[in-house]
C-alpha positions as CSV (number, residue, x, y, z in Angstrom):
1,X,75.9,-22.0,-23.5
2,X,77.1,-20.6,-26.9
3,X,79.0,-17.5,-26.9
4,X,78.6,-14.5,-28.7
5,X,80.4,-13.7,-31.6
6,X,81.7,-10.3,-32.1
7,X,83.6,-9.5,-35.2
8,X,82.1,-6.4,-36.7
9,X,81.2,-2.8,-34.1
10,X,79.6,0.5,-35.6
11,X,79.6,2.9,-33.7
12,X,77.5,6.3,-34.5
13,X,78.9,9.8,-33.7
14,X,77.0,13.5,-33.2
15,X,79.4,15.5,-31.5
16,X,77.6,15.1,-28.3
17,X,79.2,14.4,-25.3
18,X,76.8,11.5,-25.0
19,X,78.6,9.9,-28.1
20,X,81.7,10.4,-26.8
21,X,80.8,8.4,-24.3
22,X,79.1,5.6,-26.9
23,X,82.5,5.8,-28.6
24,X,84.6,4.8,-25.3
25,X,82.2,1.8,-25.3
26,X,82.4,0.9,-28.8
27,X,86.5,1.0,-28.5
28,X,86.5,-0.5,-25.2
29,X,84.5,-3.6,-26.6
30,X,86.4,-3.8,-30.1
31,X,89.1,-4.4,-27.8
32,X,87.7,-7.1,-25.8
33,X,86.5,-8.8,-28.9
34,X,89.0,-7.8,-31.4
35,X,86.5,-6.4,-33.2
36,X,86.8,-4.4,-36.7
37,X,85.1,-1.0,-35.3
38,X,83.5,1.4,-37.7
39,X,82.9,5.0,-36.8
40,X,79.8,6.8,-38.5
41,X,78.8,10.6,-38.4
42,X,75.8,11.9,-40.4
43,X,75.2,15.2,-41.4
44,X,71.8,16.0,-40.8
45,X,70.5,17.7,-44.1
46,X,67.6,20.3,-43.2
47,X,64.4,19.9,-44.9
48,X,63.4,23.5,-46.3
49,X,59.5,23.4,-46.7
50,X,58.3,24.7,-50.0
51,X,54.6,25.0,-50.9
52,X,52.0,22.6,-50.5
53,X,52.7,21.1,-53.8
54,X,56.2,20.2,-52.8
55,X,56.0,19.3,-49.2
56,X,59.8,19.8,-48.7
57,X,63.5,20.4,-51.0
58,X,67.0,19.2,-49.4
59,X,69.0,21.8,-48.8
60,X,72.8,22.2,-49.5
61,X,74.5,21.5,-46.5
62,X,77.1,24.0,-45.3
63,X,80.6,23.6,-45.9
64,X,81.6,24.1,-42.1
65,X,78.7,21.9,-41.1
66,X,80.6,18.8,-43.4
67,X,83.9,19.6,-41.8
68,X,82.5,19.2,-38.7
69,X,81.4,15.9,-39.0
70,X,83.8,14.9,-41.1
71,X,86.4,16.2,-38.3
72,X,84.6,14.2,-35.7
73,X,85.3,11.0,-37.9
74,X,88.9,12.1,-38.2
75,X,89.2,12.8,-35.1
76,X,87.6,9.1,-33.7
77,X,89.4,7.0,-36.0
78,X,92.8,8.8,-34.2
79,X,91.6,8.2,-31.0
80,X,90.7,4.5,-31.7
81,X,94.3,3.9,-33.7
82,X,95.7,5.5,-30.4
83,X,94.2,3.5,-28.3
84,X,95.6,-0.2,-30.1
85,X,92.9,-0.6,-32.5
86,X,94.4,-0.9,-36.2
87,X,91.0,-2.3,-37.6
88,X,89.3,0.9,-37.7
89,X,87.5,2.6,-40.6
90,X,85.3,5.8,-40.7
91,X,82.8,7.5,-42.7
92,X,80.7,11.0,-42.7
93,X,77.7,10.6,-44.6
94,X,74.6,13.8,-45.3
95,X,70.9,13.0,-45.2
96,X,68.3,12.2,-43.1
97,X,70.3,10.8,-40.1
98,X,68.2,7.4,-39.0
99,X,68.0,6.6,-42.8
100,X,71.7,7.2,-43.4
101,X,72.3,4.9,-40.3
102,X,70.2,2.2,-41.1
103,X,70.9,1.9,-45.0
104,X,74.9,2.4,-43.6
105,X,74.4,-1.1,-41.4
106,X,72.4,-2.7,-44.7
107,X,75.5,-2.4,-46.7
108,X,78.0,-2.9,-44.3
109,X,76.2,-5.1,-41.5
110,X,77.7,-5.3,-38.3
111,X,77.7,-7.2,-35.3
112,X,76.7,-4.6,-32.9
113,X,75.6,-0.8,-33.2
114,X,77.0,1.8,-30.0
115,X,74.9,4.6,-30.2
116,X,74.5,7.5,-27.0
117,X,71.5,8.5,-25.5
118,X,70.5,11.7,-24.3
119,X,68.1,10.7,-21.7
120,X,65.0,12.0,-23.4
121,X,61.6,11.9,-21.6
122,X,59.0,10.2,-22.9
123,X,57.6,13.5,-23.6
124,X,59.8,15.4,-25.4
125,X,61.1,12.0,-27.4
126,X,57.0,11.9,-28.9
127,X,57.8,15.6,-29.5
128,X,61.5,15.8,-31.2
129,X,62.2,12.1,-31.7
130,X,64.9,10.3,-30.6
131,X,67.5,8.9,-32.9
132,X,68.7,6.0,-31.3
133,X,65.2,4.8,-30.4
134,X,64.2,5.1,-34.1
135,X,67.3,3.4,-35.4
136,X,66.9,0.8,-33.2
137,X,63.5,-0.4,-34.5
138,X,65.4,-0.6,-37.8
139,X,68.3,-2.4,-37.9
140,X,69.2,-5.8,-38.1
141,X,71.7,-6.0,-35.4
142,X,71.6,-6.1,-32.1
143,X,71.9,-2.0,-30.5
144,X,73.6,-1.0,-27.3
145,X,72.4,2.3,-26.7
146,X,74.9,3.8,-23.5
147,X,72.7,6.3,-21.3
148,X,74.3,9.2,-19.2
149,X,77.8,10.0,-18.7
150,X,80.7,9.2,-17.7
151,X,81.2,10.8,-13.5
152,X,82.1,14.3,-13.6
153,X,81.3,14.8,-17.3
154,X,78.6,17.6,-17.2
155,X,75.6,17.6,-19.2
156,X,75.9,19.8,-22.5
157,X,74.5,23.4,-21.1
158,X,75.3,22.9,-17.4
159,X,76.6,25.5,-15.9
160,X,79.2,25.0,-13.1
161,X,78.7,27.4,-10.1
162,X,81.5,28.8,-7.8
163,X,81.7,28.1,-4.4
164,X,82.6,30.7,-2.0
């Protein structure tokens, strides 16, 4: 049986826990393969809806919202140097965020995409969408989506109760 070649890893970043988690992955199996690992963070730019003539404008995105992505790329690229990788590169990028992933992966294709899942329902992923399930019915690489978290990492908005 042939095995599989892994040479090139993106890995895509929100600032979610569940990324974090996608990230530990995406180092953890650059290591394994010696893999040149990428590290991605999109800004999401906010539609604002005009009039029915022009359905919707871009809007400038924040300065703090750009240092916040681009501090999570800063900050991944550190933790993936400190952890032995020296092939590591990173990017922020501002758009539409399953646009700015895919056309990312058309001009620098990769082996393998780690992206983190929140776990949607069916139900609310018809409603709000799911970014990982729409980027990966449009790229051309193979997509390891990592679902849940790691034990004892609580959900964003959990609150811990006191015992006693």
């Amino acid at each position: 049986m042939p095995s599989v070649a892994i040479h090139r890893i993106t890995v895509a970043l929100d600032g979610s826990p569940y990324a974090d988690h996608a990230l530990t992955f995406a180092i953890d199996l650059s290591k394994r393969y010696t893999a040149a690992l990428s590290i991605l963070a999109v800004a999401p730019m906010v539609p604002l809806y005009l009039s029915s003539t022009e359905p919707w404008a871009p809007t400038e995105m924040p300065e703090g919202e750009l240092r916040f992505y681009r501090g999570l790329v800063d900050g991944a690229v550190a933790r993936a140097r400190a952890e032995g990788l020296s092939d590591v590169s990173g990017v922020c990028l501002e758009g539409h965020v399953v646009d700015e992933i895919v056309a990312f992966l058309e001009a620098h294709p990769a082996d393998l995409l780690v992206l983190g899942s929140r776990g949607l329902s069916a139900a609310k992923r018809l409603l709000l969408g799911s970014i990982s399930d729409a980027v990966s019915h449009h790229v051309g690489c193979p997509v390891l989506i990592v679902r849940g978290l790691p034990p004892g990492v609580p959900p964003p908005g959990a609150t811990t109760a006191s015992v006693g």
